[in-house]
KETISE-666275 format. One record per residue (C-alpha): residue number from 1; residue in three letters; x negated, y negated, z negated. Coordinates in nm, 3 decimals. Each point is the difference from the previous one (the first is absolute). Example, Ala and Ser with C-alpha at 12.3 -4.5 7.8 and 13.67 -1.06 7.14 Angstrom:
// KETISE-666275
(pt 1, "ALA", (-1.230, 0.450, -0.780)) (pt 2, "SER", (-0.137, -0.344, 0.066)) 
This chain:
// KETISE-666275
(pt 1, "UNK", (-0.991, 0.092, 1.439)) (pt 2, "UNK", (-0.050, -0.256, -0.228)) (pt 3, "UNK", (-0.334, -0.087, -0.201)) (pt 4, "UNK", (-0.033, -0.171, -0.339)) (pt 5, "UNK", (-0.384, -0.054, -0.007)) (pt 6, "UNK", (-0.181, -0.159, -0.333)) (pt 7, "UNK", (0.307, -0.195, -0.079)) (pt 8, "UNK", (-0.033, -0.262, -0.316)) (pt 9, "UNK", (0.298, -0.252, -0.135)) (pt 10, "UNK", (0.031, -0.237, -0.270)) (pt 11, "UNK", (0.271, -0.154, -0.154)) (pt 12, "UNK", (-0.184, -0.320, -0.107)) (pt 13, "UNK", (-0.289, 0.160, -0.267)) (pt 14, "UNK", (0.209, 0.303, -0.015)) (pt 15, "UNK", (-0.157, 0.287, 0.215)) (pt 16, "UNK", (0.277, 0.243, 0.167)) (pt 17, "UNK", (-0.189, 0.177, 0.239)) (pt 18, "UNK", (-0.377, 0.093, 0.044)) (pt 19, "UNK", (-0.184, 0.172, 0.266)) (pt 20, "UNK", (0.333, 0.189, 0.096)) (pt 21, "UNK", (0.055, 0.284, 0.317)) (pt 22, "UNK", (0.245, 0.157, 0.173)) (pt 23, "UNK", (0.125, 0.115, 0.289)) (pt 24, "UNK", (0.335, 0.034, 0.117)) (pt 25, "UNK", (0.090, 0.277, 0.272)) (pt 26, "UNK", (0.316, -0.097, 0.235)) (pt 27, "UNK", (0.311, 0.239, -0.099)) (pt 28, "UNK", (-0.117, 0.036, -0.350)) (pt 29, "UNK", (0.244, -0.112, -0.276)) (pt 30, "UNK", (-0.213, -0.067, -0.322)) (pt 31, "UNK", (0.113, -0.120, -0.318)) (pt 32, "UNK", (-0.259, -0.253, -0.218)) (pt 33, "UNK", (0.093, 0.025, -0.382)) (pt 34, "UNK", (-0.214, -0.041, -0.337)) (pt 35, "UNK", (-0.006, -0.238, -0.243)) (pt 36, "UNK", (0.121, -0.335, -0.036)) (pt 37, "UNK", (-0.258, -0.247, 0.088)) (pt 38, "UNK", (-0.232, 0.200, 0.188)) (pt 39, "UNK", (0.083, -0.179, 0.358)) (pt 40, "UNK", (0.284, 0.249, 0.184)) (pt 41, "UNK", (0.207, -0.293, 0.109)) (pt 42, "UNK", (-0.296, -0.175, 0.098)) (pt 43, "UNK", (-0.085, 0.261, 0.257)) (pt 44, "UNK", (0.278, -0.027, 0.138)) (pt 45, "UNK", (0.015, -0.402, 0.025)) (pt 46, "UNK", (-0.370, 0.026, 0.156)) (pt 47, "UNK", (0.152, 0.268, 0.244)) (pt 48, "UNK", (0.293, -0.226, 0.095)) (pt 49, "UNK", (-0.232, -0.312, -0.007)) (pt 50, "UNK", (0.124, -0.174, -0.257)) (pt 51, "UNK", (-0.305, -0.001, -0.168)) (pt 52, "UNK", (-0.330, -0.055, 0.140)) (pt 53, "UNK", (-0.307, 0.202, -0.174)) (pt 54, "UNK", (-0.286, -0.164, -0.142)) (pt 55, "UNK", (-0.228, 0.236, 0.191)) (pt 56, "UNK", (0.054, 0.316, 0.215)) (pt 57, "UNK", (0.171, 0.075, 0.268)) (pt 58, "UNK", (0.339, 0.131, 0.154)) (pt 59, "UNK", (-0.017, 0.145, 0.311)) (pt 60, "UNK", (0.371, 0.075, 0.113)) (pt 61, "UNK", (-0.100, 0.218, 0.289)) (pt 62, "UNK", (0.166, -0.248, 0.273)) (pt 63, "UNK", (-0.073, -0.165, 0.318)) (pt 64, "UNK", (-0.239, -0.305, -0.054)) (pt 65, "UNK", (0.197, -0.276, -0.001)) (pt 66, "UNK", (0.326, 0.132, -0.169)) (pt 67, "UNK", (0.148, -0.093, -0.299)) (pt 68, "UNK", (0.032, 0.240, -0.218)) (pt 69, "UNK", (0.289, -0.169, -0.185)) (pt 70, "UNK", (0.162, 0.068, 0.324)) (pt 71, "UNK", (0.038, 0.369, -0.063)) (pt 72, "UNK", (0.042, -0.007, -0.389)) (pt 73, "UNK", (0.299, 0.031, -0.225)) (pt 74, "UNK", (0.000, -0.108, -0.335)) (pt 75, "UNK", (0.213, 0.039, -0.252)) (pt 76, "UNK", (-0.130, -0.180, -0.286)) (pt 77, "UNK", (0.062, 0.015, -0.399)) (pt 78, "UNK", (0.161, -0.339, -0.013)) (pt 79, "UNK", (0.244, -0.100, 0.282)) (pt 80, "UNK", (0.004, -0.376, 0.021)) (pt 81, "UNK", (0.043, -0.038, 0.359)) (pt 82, "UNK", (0.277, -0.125, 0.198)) (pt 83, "UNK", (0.225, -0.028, -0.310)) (pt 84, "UNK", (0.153, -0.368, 0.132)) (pt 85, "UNK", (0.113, 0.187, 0.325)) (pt 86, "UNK", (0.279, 0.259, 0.072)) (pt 87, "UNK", (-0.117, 0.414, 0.131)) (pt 88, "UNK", (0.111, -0.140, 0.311)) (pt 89, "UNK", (-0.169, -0.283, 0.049)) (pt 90, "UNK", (-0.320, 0.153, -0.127)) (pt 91, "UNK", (0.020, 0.268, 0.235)) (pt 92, "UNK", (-0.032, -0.293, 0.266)) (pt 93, "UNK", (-0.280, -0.152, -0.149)) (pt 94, "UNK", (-0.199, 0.281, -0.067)) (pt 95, "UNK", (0.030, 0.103, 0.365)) (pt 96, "UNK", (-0.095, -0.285, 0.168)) (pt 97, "UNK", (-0.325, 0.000, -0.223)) (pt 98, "UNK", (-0.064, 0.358, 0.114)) (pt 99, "UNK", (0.126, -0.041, 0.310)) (pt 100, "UNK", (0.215, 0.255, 0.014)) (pt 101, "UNK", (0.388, 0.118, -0.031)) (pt 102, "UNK", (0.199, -0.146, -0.289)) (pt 103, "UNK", (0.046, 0.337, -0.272)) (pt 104, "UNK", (0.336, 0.121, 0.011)) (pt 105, "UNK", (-0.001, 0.012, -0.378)) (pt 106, "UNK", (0.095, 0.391, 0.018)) (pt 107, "UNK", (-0.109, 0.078, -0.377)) (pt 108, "UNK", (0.183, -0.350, -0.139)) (pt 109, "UNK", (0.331, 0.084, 0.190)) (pt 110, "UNK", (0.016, 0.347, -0.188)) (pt 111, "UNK", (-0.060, -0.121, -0.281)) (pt 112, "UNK", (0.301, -0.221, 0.033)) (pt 113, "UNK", (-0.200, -0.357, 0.018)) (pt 114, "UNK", (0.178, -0.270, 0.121)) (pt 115, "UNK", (-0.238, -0.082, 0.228)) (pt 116, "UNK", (0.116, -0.405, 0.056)) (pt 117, "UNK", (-0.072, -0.050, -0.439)) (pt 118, "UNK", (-0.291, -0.146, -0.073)) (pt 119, "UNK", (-0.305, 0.221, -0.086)) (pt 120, "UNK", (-0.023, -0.190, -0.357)) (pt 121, "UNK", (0.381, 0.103, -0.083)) (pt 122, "UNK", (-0.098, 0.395, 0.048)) (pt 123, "UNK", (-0.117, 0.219, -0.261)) (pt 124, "UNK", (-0.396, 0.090, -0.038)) (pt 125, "UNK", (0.102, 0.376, 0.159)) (pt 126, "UNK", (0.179, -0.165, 0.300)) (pt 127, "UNK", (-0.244, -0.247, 0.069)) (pt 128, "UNK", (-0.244, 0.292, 0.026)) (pt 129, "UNK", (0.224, 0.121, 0.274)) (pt 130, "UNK", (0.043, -0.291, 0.221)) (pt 131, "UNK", (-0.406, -0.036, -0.016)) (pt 132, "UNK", (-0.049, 0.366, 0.075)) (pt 133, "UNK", (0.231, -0.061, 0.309)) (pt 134, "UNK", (-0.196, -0.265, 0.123)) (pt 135, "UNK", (-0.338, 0.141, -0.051)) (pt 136, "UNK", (0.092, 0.308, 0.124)) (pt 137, "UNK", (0.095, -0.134, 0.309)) (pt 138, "UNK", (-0.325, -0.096, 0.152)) (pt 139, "UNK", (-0.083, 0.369, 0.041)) (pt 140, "UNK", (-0.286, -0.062, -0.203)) (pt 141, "UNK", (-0.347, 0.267, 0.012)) (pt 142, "UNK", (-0.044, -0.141, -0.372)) (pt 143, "UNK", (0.268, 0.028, -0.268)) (pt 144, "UNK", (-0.097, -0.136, -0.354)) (pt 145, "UNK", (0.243, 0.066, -0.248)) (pt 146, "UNK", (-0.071, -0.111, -0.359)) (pt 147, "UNK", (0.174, 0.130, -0.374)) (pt 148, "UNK", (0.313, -0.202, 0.091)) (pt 149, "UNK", (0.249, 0.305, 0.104)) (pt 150, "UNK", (0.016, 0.069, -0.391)) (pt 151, "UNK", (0.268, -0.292, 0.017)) (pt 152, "UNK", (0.221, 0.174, 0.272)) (pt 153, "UNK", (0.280, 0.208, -0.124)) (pt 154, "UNK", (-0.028, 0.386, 0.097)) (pt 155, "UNK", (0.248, -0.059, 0.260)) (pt 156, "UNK", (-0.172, -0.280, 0.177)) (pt 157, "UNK", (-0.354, 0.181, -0.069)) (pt 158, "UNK", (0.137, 0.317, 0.207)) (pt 159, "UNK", (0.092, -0.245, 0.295)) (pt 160, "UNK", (-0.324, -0.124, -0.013)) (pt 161, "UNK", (-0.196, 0.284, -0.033)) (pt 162, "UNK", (0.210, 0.138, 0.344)) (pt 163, "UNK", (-0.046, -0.302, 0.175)) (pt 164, "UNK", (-0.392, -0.018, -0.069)) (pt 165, "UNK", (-0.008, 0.433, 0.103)) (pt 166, "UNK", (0.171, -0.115, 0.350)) (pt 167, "UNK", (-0.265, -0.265, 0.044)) (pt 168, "UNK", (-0.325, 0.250, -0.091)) (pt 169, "UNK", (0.141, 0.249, 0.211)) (pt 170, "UNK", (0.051, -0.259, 0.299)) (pt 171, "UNK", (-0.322, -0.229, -0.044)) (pt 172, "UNK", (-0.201, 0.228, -0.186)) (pt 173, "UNK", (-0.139, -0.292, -0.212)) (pt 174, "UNK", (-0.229, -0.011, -0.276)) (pt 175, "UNK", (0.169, -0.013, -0.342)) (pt 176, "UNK", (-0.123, -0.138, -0.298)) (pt 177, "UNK", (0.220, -0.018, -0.333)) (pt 178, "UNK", (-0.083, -0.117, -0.300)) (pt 179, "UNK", (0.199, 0.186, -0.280)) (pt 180, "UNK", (0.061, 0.098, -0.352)) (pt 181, "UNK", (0.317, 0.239, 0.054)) (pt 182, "UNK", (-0.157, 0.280, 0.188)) (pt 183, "UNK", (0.295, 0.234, -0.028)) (pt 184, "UNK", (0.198, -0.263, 0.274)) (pt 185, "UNK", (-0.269, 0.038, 0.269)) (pt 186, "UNK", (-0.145, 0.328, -0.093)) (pt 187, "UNK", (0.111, 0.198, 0.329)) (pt 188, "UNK", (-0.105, -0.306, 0.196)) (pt 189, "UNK", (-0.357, -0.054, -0.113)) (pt 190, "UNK", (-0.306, 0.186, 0.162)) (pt 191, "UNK", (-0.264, -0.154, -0.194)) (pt 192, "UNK", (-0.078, -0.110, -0.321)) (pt 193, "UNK", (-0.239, -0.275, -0.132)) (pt 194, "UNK", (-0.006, -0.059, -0.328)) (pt 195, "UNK", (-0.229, -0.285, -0.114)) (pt 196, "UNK", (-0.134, -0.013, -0.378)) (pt 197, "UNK", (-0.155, -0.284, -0.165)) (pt 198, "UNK", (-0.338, 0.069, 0.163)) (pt 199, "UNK", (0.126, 0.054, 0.361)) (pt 200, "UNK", (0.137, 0.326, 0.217)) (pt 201, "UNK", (0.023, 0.277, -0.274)) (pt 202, "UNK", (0.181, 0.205, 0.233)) (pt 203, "UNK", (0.113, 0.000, 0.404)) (pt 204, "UNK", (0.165, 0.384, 0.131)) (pt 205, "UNK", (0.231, 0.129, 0.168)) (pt 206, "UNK", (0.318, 0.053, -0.175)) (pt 207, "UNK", (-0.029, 0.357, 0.070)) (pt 208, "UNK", (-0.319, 0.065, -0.081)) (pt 209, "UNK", (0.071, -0.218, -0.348)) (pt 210, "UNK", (0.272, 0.236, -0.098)) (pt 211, "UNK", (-0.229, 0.291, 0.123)) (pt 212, "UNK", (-0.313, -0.113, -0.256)) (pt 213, "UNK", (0.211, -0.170, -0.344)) (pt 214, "UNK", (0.123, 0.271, -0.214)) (pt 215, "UNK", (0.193, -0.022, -0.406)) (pt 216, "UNK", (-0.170, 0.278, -0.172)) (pt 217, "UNK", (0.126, 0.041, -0.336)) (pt 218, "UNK", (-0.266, 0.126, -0.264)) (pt 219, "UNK", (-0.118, -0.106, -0.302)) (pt 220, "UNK", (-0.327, -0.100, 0.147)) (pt 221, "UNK", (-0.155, 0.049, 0.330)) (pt 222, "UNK", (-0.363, 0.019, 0.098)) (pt 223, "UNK", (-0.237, -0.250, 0.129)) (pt 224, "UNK", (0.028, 0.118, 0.309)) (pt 225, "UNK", (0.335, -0.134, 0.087)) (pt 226, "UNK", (-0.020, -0.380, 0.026)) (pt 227, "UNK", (0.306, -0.122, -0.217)) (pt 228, "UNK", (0.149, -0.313, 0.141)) (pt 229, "UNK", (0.257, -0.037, -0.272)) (pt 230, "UNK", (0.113, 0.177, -0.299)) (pt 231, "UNK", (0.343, -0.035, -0.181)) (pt 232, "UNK", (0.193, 0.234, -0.260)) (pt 233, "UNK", (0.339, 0.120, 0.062)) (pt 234, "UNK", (0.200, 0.118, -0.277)) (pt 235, "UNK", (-0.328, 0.161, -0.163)) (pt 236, "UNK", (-0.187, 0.093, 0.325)) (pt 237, "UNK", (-0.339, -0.135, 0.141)) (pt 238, "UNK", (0.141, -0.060, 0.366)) (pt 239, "UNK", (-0.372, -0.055, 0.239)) (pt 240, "UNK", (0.035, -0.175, 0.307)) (pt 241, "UNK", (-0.302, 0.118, 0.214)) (pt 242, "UNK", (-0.076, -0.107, 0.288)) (pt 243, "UNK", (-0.191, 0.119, 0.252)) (pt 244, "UNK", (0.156, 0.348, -0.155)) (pt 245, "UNK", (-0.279, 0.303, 0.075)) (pt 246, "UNK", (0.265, 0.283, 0.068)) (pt 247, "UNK", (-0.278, 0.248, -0.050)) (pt 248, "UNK", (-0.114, -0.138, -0.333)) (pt 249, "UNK", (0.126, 0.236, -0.323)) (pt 250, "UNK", (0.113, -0.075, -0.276)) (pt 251, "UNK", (0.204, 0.275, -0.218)) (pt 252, "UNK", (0.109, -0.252, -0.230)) (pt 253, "UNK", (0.257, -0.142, 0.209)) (pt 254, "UNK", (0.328, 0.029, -0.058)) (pt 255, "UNK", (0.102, -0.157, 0.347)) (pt 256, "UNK", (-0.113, -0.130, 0.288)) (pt 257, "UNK", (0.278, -0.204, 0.161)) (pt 258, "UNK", (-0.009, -0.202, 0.347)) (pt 259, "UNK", (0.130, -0.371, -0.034)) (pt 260, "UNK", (0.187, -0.229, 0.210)) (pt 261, "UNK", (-0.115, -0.384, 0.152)) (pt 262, "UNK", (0.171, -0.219, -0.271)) (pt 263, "UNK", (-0.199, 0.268, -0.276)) (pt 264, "UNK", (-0.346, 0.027, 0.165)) (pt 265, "UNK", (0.015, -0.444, 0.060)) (pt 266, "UNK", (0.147, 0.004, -0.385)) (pt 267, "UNK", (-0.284, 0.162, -0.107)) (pt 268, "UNK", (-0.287, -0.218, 0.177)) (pt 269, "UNK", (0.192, -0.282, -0.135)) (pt 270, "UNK", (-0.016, 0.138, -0.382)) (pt 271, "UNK", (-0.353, 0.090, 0.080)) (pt 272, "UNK", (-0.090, -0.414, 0.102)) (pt 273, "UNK", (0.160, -0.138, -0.272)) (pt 274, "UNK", (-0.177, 0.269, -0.285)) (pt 275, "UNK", (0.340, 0.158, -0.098)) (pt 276, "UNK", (-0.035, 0.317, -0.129)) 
């Protein structure tokens, strides 16, 4: 397990983070999403150790004296790294500094990389690929992965998406993603955390999210049923409520209708910015 405890960060005079918590359980994946500006890539750059915290405290769960970078893949927004050298010869390097077997570059080979280019000459989506392959290959206990899959073309994204399923199921790591395309990784995720502009508005289970969010068409609604967001459709007050009381009655509904990830995170999106 991993603890977040109390955790503050500043960029400069620019708070980020205050007094933030969470734990992390091993063989959970959980997707971090919300708002721009409200810190989800710094989590993970604190997690990876990129970032140090002004105050708090990460406890990775390890033996005293490890490194936690050790056991940590990140795959960051911006991919800057190694762009001078070839996949090859970054496979090399990146081994000796984890002391470990050079990747075999599985994903970049099927996507057709010429692994002896230079990392600079490939394109943003094959770049991810090569660093996925090397991160990947430390059989990490941590993997960070932050919104840059949105430049991988479908193709590519399915590799990826098998190759990170073969390493869960063999490592059982934890798996943190920070997203904004929740249909991609919907069948992946087991957790959601969605952070507003005042902290964690919400952390469940996907299941039990999907069990508890509900579009009830009506014209209105009682008080009752807390309203996250509210949006007409082609003349039609659609309610997003959430948590949903199944037992609650209301014969003024014309439907009750169960929604999907990309709807329910659509809606607490609307409901953060004020759209209505």
């Amino acid at each position: 397990m991993i603890r977040l405890s109390n955790l503050s960060f500043a960029y400069g005079s620019k708070k980020v983070l205050e007094d933030f918590s969470l734990e992390l359980s091993a063989g959970e994946t959980v997707m971090i999403t919300g708002p721009n500006g409200v810190g989800k890539s710094t989590i993970l750059r604190l997690l990876a150790g990129v970032l140090k915290p002004v105050s708090g405290e990460i406890d990775h769960g390890l033996p005293e004296g490890t490194d936690p970078r050790l056991k940590t893949a990140f795959l960051p927004d911006s991919l800057s790294i190694y762009r001078s050298m070839t996949p090859a010869q970054a496979a090399e390097f990146h081994a000796g500094f984890y002391i470990t077997e050079p990747s075999d570059l599985e994903l970049a080979l099927k996507a057709g990389i010429d692994i002896n280019s230079k990392i600079s000459d490939l394109s943003v989506g094959q770049r991810v690929l090569v660093h996925l392959s090397l991160i990947l290959s430390t059989d990490p206990e941590l993997i960070l992965i932050d919104e840059v899959l949105h430049s991988v073309d479908p193709y590519l994204r399915d590799i990826v998406f098998r190759q990170l399923i073969a390493v869960m199921e063999k490592r059982n790591p934890i798996v943190v993603m920070v997203n904004l395309n929740f249909h991609d990784i919907a069948n992946l995720v087991d957790r959601v955390i969605f952070i507003g502009r005042d902290g964690i508005r919400l952390d469940e289970s996907v299941d039990d999210l999907k069990a508890k969010t509900r579009r009830v068409i009506a014209e209105e609604i009682s008080p009752e049923h807390p309203v996250l967001f509210i949006e007409n459709v082609m003349g039609k007050m659609h309610h997003i409520v959430y948590p949903f009381d199944e037992q609650a009655e209301n014969a003024n509904f014309e439907s009750i209708q169960k929604m999907d990830l990309t709807e329910i995170m659509t809606a607490f999106m609307g409901g953060e910015y004020g759209v209505s």
